[in-house]
N, C-alpha and C positions, 0 to 999 in steps of 0.2 A: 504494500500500500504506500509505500514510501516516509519521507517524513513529514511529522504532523503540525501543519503553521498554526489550523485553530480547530476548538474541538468545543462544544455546542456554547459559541459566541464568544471564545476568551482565546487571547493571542497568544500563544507559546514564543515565548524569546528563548533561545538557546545559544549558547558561545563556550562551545567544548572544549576549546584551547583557555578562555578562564577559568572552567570551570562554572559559567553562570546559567541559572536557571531563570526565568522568568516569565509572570502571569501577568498579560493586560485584558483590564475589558473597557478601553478607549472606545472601541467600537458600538458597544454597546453603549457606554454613557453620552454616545454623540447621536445615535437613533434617539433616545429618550429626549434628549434636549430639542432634537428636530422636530418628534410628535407634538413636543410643549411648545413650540415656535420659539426656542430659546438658544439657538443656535446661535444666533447671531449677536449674541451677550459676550460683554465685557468682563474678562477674570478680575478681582481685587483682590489684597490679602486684608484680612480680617487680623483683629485682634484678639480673638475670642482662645481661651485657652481651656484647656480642657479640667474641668471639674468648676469652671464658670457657673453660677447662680444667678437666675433669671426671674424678673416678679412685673407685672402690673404698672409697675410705678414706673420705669424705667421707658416703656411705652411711648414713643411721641403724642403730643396730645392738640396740639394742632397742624397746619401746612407749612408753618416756617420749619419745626422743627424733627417733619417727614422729609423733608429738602436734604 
């Protein structure tokens, strides 16, 4: 059958001489974005770190400061 590039929606990266292995599903998270019409969106980086707490108050509460 040969060698395997992708196997149900996820991308085999292989590099035998480093020794690396690798799983993408690029493919997959850019069909999703395309269904949502979200394609076309700009990446940011966030500040959000993980184990961040989120409440209510923190909420924008009018349109200057949805902006």
């Amino acid at each position: 059958m040969g060698k395997a590039y992708y196997v149900i929606g996820i991308e085999i990266l292989c590099n035998r001489s480093q020794g690396l292995l690798g799983l993408s599903q690029k493919s997959y998270i850019n069909k999703v974005l395309e269904r949502f019409k979200m394609d076309k969106c700009s990446t940011s980086p966030t500040s959000i770190q993980k184990g961040d707490k989120f409440n209510l108050m923190q909420c924008p509460k009018n349109d200057l400061e949805r902006k």
